[in-house]
Every structure is written in C-alpha cells, then in structure tokens.
N, CA, C and O of each residue as an XYZ file, in Angstrom:
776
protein
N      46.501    -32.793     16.401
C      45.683    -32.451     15.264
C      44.674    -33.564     14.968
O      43.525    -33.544     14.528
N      45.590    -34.648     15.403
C      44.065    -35.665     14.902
C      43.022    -36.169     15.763
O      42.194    -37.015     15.427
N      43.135    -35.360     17.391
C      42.325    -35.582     17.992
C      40.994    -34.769     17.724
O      39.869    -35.116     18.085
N      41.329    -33.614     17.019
C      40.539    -32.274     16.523
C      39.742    -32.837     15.602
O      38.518    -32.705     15.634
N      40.388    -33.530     14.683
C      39.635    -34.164     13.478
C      38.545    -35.469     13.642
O      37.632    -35.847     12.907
N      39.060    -35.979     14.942
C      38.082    -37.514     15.365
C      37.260    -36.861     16.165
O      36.298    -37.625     16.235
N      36.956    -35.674     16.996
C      36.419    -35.003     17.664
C      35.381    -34.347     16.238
O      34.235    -34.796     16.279
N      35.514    -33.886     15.670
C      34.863    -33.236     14.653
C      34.290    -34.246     13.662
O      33.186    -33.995     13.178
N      34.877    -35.267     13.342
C      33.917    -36.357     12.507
C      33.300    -36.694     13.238
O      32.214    -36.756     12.662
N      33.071    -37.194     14.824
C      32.426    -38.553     15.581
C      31.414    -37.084     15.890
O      30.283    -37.567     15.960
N      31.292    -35.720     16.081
C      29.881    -35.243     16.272
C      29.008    -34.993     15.113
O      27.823    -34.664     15.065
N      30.016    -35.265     14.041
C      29.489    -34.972     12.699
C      28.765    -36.311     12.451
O      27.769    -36.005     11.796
N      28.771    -37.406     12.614
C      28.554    -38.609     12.276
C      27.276    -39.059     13.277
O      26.257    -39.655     12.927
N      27.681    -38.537     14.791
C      26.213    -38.209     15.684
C      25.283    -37.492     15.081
O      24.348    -38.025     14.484
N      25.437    -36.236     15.169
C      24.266    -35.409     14.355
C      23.675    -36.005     13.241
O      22.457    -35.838     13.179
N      24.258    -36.743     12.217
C      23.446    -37.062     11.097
C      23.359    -38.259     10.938
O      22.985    -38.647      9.831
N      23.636    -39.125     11.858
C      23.829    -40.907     11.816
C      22.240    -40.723     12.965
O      21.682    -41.818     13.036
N      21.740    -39.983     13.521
C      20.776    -39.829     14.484
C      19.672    -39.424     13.938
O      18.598    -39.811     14.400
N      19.707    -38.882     13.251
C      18.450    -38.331     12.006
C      17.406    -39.735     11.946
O      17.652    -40.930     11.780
N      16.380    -39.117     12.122
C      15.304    -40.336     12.093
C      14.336    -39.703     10.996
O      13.358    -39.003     11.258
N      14.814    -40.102      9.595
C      13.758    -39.518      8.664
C      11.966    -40.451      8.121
O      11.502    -41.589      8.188
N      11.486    -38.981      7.578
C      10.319    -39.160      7.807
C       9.696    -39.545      6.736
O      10.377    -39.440      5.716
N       8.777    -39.901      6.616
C       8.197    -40.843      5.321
C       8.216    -39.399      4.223
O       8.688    -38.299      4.510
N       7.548    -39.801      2.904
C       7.633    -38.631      2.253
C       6.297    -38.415      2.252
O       6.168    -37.230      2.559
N       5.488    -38.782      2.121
C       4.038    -38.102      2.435
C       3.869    -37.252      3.264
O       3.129    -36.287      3.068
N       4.591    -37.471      4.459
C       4.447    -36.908      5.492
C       5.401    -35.727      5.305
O       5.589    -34.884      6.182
N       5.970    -35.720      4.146
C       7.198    -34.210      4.449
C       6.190    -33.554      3.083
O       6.491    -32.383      2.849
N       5.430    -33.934      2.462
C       4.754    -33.402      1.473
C       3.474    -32.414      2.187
O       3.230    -31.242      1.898
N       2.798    -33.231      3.142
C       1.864    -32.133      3.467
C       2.726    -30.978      4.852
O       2.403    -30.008      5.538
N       3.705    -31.689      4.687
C       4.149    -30.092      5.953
C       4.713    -29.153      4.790
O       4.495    -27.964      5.020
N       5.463    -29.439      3.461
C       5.642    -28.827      2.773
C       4.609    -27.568      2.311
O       4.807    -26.355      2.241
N       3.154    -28.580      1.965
C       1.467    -28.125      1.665
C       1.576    -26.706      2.492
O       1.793    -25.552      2.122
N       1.374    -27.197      3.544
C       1.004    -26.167      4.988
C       2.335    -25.152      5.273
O       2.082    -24.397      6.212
N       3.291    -25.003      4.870
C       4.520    -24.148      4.644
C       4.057    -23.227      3.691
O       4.469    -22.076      3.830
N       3.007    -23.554      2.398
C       2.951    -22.768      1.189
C       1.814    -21.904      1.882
O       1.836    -20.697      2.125
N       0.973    -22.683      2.097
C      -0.531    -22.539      2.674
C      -0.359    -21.151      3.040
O      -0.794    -20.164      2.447
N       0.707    -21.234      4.666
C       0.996    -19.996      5.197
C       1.524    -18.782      4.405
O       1.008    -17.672      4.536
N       2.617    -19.030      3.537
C       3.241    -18.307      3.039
C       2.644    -17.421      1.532
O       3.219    -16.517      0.927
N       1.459    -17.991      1.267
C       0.391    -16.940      0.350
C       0.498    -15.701      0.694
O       0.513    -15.347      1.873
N       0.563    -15.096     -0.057
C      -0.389    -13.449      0.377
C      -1.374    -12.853      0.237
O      -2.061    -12.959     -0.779
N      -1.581    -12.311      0.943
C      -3.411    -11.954      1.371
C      -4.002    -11.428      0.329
O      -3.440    -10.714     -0.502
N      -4.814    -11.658      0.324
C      -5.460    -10.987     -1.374
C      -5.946     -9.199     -0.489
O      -5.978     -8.937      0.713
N      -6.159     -8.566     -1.339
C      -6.279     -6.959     -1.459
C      -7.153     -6.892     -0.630
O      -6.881     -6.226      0.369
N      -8.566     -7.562     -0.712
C      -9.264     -7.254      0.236
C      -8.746     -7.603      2.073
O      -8.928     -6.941      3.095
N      -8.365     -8.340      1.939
C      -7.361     -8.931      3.280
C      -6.750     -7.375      3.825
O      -6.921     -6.585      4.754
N      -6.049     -7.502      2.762
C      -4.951     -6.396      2.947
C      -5.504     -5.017      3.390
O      -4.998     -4.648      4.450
N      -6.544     -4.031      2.784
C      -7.446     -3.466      2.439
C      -7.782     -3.372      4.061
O      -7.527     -2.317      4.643
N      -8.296     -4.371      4.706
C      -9.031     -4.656      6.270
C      -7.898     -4.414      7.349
O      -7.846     -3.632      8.299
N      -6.921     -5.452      6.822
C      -5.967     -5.154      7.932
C      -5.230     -3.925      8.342
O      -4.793     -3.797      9.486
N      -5.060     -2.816      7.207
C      -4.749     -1.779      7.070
C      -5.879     -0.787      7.548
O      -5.562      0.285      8.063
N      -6.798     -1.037      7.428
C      -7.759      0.110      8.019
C      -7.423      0.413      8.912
O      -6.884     -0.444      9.613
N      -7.547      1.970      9.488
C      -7.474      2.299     10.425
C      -8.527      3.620     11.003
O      -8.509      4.767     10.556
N      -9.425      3.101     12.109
C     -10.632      4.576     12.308
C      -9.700      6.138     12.350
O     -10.060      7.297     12.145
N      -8.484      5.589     12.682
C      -7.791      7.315     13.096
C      -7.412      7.566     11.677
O      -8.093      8.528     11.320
N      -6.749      7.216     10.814
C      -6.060      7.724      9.419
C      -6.964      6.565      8.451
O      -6.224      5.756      7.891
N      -8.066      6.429      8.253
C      -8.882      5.964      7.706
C      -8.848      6.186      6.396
O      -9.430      5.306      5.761
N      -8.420      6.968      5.809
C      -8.124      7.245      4.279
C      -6.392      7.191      3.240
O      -6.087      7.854      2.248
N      -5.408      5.915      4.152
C      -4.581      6.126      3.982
C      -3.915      4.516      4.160
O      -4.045      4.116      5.317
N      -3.357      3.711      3.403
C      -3.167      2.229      3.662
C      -1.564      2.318      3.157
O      -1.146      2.238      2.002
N      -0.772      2.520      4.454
C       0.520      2.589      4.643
C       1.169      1.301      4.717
O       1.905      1.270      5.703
N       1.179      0.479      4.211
C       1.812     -0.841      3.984
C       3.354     -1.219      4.785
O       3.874     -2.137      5.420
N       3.636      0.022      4.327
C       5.839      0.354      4.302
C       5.851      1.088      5.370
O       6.925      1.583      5.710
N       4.715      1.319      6.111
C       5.449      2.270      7.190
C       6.518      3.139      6.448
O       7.707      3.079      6.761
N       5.969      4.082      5.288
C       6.923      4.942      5.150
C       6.649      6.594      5.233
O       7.246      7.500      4.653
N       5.455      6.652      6.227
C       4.837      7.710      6.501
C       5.657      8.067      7.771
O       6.217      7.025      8.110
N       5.908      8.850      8.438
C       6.152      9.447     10.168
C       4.727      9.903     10.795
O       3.853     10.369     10.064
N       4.555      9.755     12.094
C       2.981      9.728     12.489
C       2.445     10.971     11.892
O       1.353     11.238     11.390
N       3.845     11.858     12.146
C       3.314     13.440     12.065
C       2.548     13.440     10.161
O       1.445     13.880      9.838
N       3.502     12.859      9.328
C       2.460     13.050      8.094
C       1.469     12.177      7.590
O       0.672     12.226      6.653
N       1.793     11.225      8.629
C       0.721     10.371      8.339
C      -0.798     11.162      8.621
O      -1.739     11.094      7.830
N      -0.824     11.993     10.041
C      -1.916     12.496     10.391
C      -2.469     14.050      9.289
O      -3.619     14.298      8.926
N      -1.393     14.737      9.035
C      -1.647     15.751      8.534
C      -2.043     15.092      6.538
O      -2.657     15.717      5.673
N      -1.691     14.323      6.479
C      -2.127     14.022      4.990
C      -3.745     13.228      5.561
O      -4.839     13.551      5.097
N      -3.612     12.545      6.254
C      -5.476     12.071      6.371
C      -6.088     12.924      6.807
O      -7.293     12.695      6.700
N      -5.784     14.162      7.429
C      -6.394     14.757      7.740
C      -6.927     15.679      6.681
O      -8.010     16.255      6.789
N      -5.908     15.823      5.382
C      -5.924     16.545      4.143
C      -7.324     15.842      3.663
O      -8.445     16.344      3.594
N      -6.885     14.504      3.351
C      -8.232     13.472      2.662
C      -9.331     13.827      2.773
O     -10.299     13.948      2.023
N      -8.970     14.105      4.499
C     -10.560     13.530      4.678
C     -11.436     15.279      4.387
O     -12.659     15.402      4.323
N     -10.710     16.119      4.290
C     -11.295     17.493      4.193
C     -11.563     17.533      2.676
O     -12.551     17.924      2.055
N     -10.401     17.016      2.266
C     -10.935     16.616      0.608
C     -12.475     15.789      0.250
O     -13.534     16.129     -0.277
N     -12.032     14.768      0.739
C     -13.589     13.623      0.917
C     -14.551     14.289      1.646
O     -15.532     13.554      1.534
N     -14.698     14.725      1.961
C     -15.700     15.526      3.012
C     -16.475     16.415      2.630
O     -17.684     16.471      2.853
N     -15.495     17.539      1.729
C     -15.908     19.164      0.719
C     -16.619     18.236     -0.218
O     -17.820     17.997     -0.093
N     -15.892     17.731     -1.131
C     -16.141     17.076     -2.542
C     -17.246     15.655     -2.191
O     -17.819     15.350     -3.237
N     -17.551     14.996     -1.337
C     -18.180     14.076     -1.217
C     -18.153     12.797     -2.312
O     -19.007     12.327     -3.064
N     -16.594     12.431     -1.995
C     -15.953     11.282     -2.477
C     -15.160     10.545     -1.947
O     -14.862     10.859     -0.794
N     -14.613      9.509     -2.433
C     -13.778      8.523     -1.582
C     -12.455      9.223     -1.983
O     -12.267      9.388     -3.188
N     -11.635      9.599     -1.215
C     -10.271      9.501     -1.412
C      -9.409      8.765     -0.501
O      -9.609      8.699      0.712
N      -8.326      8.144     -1.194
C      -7.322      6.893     -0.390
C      -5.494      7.523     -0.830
O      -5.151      8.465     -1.545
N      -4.806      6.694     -0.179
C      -3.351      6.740     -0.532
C      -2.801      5.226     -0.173
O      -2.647      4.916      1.009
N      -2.612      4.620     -0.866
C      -2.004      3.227     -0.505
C      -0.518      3.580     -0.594
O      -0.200      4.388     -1.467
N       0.352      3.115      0.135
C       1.857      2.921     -0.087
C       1.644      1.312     -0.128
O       0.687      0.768      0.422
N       2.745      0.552     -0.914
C       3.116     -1.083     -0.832
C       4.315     -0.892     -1.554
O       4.524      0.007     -2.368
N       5.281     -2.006     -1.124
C       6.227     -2.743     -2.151
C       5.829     -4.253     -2.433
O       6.670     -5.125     -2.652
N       4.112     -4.530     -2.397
C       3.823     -5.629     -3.207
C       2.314     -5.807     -3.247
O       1.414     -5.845     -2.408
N       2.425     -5.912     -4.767
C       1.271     -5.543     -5.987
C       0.361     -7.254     -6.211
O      -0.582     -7.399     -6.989
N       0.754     -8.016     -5.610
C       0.194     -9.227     -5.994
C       0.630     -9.983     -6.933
O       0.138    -11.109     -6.858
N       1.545     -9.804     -8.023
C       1.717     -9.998     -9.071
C       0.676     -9.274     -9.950
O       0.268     -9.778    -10.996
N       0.258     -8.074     -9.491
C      -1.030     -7.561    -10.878
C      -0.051     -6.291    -11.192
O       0.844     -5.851    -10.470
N      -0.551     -5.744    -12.709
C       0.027     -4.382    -12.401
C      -0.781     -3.352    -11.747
O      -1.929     -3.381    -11.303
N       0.336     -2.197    -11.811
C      -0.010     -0.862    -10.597
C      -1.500     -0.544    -11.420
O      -2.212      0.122    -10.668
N      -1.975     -0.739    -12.342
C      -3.621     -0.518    -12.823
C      -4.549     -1.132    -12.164
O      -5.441     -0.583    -11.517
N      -4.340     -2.543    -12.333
C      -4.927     -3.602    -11.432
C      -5.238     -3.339    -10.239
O      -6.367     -3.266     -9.755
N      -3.787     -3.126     -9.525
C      -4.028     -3.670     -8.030
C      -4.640     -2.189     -7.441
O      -5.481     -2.273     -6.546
N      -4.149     -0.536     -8.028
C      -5.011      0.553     -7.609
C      -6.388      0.330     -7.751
O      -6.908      0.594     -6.667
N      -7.531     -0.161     -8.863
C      -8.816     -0.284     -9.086
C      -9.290     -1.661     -7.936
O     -10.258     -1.474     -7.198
N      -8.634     -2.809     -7.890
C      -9.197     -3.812     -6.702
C      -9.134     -3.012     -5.164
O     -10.060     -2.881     -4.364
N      -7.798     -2.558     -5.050
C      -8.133     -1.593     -4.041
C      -8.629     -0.718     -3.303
O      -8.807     -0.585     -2.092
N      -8.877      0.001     -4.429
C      -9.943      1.373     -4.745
C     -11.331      0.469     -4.126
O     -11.927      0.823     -3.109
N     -11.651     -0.568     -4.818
C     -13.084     -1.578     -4.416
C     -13.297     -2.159     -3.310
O     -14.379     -2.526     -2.851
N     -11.883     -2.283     -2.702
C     -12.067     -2.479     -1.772
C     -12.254     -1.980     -0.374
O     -12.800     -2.483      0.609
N     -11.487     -0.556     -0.624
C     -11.898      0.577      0.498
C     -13.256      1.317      0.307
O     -14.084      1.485      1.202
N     -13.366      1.727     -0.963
C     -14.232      2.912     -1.356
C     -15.637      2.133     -0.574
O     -15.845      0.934     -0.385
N     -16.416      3.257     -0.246
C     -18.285      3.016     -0.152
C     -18.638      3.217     -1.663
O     -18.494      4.127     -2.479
N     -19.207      1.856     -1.666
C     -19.458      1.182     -3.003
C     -20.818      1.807     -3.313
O     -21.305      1.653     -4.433
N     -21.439      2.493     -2.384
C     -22.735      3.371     -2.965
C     -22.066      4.821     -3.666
O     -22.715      5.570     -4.397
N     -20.933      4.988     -3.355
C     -20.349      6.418     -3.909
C     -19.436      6.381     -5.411
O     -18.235      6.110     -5.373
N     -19.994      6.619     -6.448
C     -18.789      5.885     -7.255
C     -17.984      7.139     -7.604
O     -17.242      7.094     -8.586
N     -18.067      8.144     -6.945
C     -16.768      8.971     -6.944
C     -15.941      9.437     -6.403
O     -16.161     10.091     -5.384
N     -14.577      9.245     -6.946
C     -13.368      8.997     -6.118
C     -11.915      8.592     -6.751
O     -11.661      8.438     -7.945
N     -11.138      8.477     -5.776
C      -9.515      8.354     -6.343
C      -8.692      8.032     -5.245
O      -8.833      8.434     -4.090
N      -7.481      6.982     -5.859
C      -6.503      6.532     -5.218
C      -5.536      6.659     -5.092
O      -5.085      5.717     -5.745
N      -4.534      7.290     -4.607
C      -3.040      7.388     -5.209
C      -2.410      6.311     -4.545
O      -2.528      6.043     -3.350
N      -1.593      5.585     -5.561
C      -1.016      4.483     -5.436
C       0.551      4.589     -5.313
O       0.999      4.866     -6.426
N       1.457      4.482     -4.460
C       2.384      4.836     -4.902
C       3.280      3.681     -4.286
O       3.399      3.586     -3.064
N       4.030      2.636     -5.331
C       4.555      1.808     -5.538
C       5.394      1.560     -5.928
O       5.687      1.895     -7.076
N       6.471      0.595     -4.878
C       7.887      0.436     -3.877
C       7.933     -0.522     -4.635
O       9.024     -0.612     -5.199
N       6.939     -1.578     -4.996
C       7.234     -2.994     -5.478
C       8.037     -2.713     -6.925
O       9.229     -3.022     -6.949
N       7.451     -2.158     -8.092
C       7.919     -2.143     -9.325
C       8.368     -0.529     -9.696
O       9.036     -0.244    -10.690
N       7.992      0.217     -8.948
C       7.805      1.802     -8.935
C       7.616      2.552    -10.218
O       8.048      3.502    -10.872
N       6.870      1.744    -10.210
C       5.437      2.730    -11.591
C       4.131      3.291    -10.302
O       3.466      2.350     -9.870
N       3.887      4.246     -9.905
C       2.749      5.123     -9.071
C       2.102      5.255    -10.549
O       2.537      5.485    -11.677
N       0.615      4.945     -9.859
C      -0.486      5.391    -10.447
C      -1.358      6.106     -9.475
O      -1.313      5.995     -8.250
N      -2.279      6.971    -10.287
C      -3.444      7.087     -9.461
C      -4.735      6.671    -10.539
O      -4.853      6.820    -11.755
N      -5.753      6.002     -9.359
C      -7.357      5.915    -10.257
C      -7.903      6.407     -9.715
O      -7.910      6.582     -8.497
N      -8.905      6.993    -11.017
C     -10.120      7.950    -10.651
C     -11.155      7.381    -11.134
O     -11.023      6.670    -12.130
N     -12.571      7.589    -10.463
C     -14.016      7.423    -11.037
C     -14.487      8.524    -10.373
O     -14.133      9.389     -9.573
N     -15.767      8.017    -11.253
C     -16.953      9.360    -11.687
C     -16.184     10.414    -11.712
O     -15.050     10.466    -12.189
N     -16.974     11.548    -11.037
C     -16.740     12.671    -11.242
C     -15.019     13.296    -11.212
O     -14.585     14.195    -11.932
N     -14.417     12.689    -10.391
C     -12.973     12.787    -10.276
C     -12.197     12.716    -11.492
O     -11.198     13.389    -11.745
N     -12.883     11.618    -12.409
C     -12.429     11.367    -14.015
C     -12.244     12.896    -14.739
O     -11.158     13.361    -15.084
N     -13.266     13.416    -14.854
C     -13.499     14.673    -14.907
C     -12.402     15.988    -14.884
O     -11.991     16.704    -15.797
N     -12.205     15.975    -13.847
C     -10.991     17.195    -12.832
C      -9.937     16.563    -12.596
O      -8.984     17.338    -12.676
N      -9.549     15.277    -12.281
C      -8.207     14.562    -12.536
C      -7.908     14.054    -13.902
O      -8.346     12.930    -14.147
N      -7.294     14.623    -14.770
C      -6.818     13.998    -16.042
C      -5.852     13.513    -15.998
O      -4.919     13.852    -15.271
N      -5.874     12.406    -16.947
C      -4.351     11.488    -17.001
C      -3.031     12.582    -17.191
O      -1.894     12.404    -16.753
N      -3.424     13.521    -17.812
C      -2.640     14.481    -18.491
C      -1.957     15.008    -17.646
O      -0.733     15.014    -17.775
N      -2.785     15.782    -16.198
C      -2.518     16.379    -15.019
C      -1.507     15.455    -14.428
O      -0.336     15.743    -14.182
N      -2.472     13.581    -14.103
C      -1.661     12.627    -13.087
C      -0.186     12.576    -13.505
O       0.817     12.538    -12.793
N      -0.306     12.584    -14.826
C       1.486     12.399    -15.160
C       2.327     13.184    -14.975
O       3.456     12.918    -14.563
N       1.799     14.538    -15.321
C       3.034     15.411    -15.151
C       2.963     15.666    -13.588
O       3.548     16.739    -13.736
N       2.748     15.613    -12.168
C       2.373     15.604    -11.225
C       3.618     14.151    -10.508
O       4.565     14.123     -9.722
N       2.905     13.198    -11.318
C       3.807     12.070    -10.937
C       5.068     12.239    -10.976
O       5.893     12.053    -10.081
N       5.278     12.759    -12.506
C       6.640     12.609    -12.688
C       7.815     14.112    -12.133
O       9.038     14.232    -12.073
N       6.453     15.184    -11.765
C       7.640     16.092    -10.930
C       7.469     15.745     -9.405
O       7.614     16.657     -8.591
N       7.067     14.044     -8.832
C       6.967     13.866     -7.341
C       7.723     13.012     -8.004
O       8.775     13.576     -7.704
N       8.136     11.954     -8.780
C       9.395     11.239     -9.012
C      11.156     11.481     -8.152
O      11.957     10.569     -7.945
N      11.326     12.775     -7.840
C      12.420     12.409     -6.839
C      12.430     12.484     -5.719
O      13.350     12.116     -4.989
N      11.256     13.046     -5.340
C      10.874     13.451     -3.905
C      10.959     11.649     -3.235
O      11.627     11.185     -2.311
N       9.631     10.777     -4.500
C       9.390      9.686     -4.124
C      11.023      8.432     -4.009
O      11.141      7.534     -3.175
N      11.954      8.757     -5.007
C      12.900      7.928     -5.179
C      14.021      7.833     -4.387
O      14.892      6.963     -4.373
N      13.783      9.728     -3.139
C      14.769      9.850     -2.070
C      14.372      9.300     -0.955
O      15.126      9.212      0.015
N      12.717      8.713     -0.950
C      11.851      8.386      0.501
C      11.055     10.036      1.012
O      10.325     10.134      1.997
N      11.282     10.770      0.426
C      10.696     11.800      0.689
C       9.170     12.032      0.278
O       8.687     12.662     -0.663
N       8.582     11.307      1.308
C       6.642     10.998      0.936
C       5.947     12.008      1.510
O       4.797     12.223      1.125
N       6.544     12.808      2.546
C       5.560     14.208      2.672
C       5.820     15.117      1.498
O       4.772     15.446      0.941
N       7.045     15.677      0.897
C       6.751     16.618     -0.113
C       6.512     16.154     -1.463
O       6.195     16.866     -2.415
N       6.740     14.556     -1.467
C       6.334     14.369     -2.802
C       4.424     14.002     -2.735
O       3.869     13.865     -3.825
N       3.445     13.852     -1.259
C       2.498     14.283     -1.383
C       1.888     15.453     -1.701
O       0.970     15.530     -2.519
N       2.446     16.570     -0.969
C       2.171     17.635     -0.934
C       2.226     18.481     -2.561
O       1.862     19.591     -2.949
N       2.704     17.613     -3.034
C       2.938     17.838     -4.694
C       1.538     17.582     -5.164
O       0.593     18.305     -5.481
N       1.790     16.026     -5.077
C       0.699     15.413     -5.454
C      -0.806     15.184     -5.147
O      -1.565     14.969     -6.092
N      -1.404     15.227     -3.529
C      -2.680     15.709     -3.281
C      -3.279     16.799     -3.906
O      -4.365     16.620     -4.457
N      -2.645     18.137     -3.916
C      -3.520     19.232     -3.842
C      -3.977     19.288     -5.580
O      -4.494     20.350     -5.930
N      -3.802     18.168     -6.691
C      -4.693     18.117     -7.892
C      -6.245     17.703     -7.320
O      -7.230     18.275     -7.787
N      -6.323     17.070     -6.682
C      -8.015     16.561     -6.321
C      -8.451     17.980     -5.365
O      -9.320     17.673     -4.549
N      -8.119     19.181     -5.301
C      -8.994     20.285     -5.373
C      -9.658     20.680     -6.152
O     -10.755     21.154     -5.857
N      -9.039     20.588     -7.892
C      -9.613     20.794     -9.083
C     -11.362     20.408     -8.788
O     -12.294     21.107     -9.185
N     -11.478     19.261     -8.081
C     -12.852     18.756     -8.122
C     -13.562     19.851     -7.191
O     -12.981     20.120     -6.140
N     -14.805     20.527     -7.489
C     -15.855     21.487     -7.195
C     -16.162     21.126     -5.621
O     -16.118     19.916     -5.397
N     -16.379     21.720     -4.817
C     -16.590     21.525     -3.469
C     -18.351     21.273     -3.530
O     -19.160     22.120     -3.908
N     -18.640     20.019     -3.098
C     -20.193     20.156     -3.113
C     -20.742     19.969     -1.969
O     -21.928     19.643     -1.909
N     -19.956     20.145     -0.816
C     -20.474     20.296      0.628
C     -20.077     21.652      1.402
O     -19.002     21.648      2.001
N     -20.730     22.600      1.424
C     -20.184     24.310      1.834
C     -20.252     23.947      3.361
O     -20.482     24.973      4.002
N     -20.137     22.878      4.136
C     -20.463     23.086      5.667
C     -18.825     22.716      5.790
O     -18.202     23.380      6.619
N     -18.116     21.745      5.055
C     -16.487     21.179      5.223
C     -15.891     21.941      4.227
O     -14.788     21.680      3.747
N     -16.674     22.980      3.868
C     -15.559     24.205      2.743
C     -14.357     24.356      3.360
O     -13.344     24.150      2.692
N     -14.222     24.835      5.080
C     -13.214     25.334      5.491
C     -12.542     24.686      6.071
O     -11.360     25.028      6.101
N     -12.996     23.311      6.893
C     -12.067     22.439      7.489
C     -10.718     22.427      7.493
O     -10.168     22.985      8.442
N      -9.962     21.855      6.541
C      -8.746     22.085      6.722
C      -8.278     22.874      5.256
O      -7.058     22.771      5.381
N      -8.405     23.324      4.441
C      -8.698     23.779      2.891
C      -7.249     23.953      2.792
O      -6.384     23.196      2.352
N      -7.154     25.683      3.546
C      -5.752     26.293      2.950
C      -4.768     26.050      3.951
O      -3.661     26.562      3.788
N      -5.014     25.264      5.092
C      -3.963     25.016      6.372
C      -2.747     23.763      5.795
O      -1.773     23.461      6.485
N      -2.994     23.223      4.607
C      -2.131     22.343      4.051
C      -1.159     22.699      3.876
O      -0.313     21.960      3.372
C-alpha cells in the first residue's frame, strides 16, 4: 500500500514541482485575447454569416429547421416578398445579445432588409428567453396587427415549446397574406401550394 502512495505523491510532486510559471502580465494579456475571442458577433456579423443565396429569407441560427422545411418555408417568403414587394425574414436563435426580443428583431430586421424598401417583417422566434416576436414596417404595420401577432403567437406557443417549427410556422406565416398583392406576375408562384 505504501508503494501506491509514494508512487502517487512523487508524480504528483513531478507534475507540479515542474510547473514553470509565468509572469502575470503575461497571463493578463492571454487572458485579454481569451475574452477577445470569446465576444459575440454583433447582429450584423451574425445577419452575414447566416445568409444564405438558396434560403435567403430565413436565419436559422439552431439548426432547428429540417432541409425539407427549411426549403418549403423560404420558398413561402420569398412568394410572399415577391407578390407583396417586401422584405420578409424568419430568424431562429437561442441568443439575443443581451437586448430584448424587440431590440434584437428591429437590428436584425436592419440588417437583412434592402434598406431602400421600408416594407416588411420579421418573425423572430426565440430559444434564448422564449418571448417570439414579430416586427413590422410600413405597410405590413398596416395588415399585421399586434392584435393578430399575439393571438397567432400564442396559438404557435406549443407547436414552438415541443420543437415543432414547421406547424408552428405554418400557423404563423400565412398572417402576412393579409398584406394586398402588388405584383400580379408572382400572384401565383407558390400562393395556395403552402
């Protein structure tokens, strides 16, 4: 037994009798450069890295889409954005920046949208604190009412709380039809195939 124990102190006493420590300045800026890295990207960052030319109207953070609805909901968007001639988005995240879900939907919104178009909407739907919002401008203000977003939200509330993000979209997209079609050439694109 006590060879076990002199065997186990004398590598214990190697390992840390061998330690060659380092000034503290020098453990201060590796500390620096540890934080440095470990920031998170501000929205617009985020916003870029998420783009994508194929599902271009859709910033899946959580990978909690499957390809199959990932494609059939951008494909919804973009027939939406297209008829109506507005920006529409869907962000998924479980992290808001520290802003709230008001905040970080409108920086977002600014940061995808074509900033010559100011009409449009985001649905935000958020893992981090799970308050989902959606924002609207211009004309979308209009035909999306807070009144509508809530009760909408809150009957996609279990769809969203089981992971179930295709039918709790499918809830929730088809309010931004309310908005008037002002392009008759993408009337039919994908309309009633949803």
């Amino acid at each position: 037994m006590r060879k076990y124990f002199w065997i186990f102190f004398l590598s214990a006493f190697l390992l840390t009798g061998c330690h060659k420590s380092e000034p503290v300045s020098g453990q201060i800026s590796a500390v620096k450069e540890t934080i440095a890295e470990t920031e998170p990207l501000s929205i617009e960052e985020r916003a870029s890295l998420f783009r994508n030319s194929e599902n271009q109207h859709i910033y899946d953070e959580c990978s909690a889409l499957t390809e199959d609805s990932l494609s059939l909901h951008n494909a919804y968007l973009e027939w939406i954005a297209s008829s109506r001639l507005i920006n529409a988005f869907l962000v998924i995240t479980d992290n808001l920046n520290g802003l709230t879900p008001e905040q970080f939907a409108v920086q977002y919104y600014q940061a995808a949208a074509d900033a010559e178009n100011p009409d449009g909407f985001l649905v935000l739907l958020n893992n981090d604190t799970n308050q989902d919002y959606i924002f609207t401008s211009g004309i979308c203000q209009e035909y999306m009412t807070q009144e509508d977003i809530s009760v909408l939200l809150s009957g996609a509330s279990r769809d969203l709380i089981d992971g179930n993000y295709t039918d709790a979209l499918n809830r929730i997209l088809p309010l931004a039809e309310q908005i008037p079609i002002r392009n008759p050439d993408a009337e039919t694109a994908v309309g009633n195939d949803f």
